[in-house]
N, C-alpha and C positions, 0 to 999 in steps of 0.2 A: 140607962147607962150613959158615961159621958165619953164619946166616943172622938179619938183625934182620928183624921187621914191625910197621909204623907206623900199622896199620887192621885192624881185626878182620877185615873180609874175608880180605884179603891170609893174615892166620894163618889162614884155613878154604881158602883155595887152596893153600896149602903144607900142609895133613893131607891134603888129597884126593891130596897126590899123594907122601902117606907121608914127609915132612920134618919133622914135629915134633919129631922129635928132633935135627936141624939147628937150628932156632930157638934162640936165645940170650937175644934179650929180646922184649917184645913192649911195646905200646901199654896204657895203662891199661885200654882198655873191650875189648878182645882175654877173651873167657869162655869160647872153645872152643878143642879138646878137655882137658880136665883134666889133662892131661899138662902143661901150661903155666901150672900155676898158681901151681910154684915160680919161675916165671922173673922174672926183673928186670924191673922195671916201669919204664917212659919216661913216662908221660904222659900226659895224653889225645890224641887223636889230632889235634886240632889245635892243640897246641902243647906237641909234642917236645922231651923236652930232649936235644939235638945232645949237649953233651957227653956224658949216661951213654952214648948211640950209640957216639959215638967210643972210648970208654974198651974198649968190648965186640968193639974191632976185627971188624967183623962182613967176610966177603968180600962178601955182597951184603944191600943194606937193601931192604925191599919195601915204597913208597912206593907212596901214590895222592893222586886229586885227586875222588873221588868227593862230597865234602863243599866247598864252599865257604871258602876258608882256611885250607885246607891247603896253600896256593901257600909259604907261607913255611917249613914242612918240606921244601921241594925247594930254595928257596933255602940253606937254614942245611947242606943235604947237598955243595949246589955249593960252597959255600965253603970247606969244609974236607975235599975231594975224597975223601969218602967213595962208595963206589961202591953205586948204586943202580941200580931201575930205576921206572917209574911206572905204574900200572894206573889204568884210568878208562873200567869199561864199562857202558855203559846200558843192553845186549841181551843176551840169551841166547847169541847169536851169540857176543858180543865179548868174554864169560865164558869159554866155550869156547877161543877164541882164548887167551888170558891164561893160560890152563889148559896148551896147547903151548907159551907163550912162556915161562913159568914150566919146564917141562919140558926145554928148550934148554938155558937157561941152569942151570942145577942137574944137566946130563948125565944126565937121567933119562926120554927122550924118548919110547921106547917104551913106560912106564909112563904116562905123562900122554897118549899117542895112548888107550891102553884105557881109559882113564877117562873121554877126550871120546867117543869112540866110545860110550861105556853110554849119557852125558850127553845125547847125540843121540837115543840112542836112543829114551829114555823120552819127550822130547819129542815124540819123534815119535808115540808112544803114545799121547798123551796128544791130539795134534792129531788125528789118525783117529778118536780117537769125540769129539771136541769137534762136528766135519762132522757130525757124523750128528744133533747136536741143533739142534730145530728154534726152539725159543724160551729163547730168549739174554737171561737179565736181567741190569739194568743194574748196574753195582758200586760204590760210591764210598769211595776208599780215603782214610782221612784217616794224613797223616805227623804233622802237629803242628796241637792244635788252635788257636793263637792267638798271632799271626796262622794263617789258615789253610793248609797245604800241601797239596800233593796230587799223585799224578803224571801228569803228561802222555802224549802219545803216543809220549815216546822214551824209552822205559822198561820192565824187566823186567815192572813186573806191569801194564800193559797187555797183554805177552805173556801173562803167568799166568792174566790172566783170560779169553784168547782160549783159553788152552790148558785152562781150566774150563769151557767151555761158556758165558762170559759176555762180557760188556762193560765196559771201563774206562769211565763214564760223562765224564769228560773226556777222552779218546783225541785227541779234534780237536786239543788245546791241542800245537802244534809245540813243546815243550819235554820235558825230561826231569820237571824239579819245576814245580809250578805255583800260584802264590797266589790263591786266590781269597777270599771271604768266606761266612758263613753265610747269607746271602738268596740268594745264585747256586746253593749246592750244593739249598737246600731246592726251589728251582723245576726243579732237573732231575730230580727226584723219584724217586732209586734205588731200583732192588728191596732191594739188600742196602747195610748201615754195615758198611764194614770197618776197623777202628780197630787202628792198627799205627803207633803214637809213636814215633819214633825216641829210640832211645838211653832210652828208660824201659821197664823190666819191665811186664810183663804184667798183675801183681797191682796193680800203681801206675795204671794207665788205669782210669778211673772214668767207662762209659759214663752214669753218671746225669747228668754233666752238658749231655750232650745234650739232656735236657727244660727245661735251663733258656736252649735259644735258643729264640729268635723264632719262632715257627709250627714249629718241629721236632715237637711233638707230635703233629701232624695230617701227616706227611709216612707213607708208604707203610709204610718199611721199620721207620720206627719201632710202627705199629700193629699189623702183622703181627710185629714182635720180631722181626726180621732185622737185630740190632743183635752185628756178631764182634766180640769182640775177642781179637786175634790176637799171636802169640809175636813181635816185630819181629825174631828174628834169622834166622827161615822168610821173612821177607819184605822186609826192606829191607836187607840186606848181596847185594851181588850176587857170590856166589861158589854151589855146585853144594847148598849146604843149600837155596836156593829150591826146590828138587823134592821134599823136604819141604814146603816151603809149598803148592806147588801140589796134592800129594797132598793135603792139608788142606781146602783151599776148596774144588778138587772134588767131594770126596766132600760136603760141606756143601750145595752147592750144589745137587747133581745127586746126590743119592745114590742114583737107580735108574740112573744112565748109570757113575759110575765106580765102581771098586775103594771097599772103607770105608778108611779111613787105622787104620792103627794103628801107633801110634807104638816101638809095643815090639819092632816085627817089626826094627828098626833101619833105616840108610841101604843100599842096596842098592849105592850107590857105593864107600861105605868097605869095603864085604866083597870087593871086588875089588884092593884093594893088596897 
């Protein structure tokens, strides 16, 4: 099959399930696996240009709506009856899922059952010694500093951080993403700053500017230096590299309760295609 994708996830759900060499183009901010770094580039991801799509005759586009905005890459698909499909998941759950739906459609089913099956697994790993920890610090993950994001209780890494031994310090909030501002997050006074920008590198997040809000100084996490900043592609694309992130923050958090993370031992997913 000649397969396009339109969100960096979307290209990390199609390597997990050994199609990178099916891909044909990908989306501007699409960075993984290196195998894709000759491919034709579309765009940033919310706003595709349909035509090089169309030119690349793909049999299936792998479209999502994880981003706000991206409603009009599913229009510009409709109208020029490109065949696609759409991902939009905010659970671990519904990654999994996406993972057999993906696997259906690409006749590759069997493959993508063993791969959700490992994906369960580990979660499930990972939730059995979460239980066994008795104090659960609070987590507060920032997506974007300004205006403020942050995510909700319908969201991977509220999972992640249950599945850390912790707490998403906004969990209550009934959404996936959530705006708040700098006086709300300093009064609920996190153990841990997890700093995780969407769409900026790693080296580009410049935790100093936390000292210059408002009473941040005097806030928990920041006096004790329990200030992460973290890889965003471990943590805010929901495709199966989040089990990556969670090895991460676990072991950060709890490093007498889980495994250390070492990043060089590889994914344990990918050594199963």
């Amino acid at each position: 099959m000649r397969i396009v994708s339109i969100c960096p996830s979307n290209t990390e759900l199609a390597t997990y399930l050994g199609l990178a060499s099916s891909l044909v183009g990908v989306d501007d901010f699409s960075d993984w696996p290196k195998e894709i770094d000759e491919l034709p580039r579309l765009g940033p991801d919310l706003d595709i240009d349909i035509n090089k799509v169309e030119a690349l005759q793909p049999d299936l586009v792998l479209a999502s709506l994880s981003v706000p905005g991206m409603e009009k890459n599913i229009e510009k698909l409709k109208e020029r009856n490109i065949p696609f499909h759409v991902f939009n998941p905010n659970s671990l759950d519904e990654i999994a899922v996406d993972l057999l739906t993906l696997g259906k459609l690409t006749g590759i089913k069997d493959r993508a059952e063993t791969i959700v099956e490992q994906f369960r697994s580990m979660i499930e790993m990972y939730r059995g010694i979460a239980v066994k920890i008795d104090e659960k610090p609070e987590l507060y993950w920032e997506w974007w500093p300004k205006p403020v994001f942050t995510p909700g209780g319908i969201n991977w890494l509220t999972e992640i951080s249950e599945l850390a031994g912790a707490v998403n310090c906004f969990a209550e909030e009934d959404t996936a993403s959530f705006q708040t501002d700098w006086e709300t997050v300093r009064k609920k006074e996190p153990d841990h700053i997890c700093l995780v920008w969407v769409g900026v590198r790693t080296e580009k997040v410049k935790p100093v500017v936390l000292q210059k809000r408002p009473g941040w100084n005097e806030m928990k996490a920041m006096r004790t230096k329990n200030v992460h900043v973290l890889e965003e592609p471990y943590f805010c694309r929901p495709s199966p590299r989040l089990m990556i992130g969670l090895q991460k923050i676990a072991s950060l958090i709890h490093p007498d309760h889980y495994p250390a993370f070492n990043e060089r031992q590889g994914d344990p997913l990918l050594k199963l295609i």
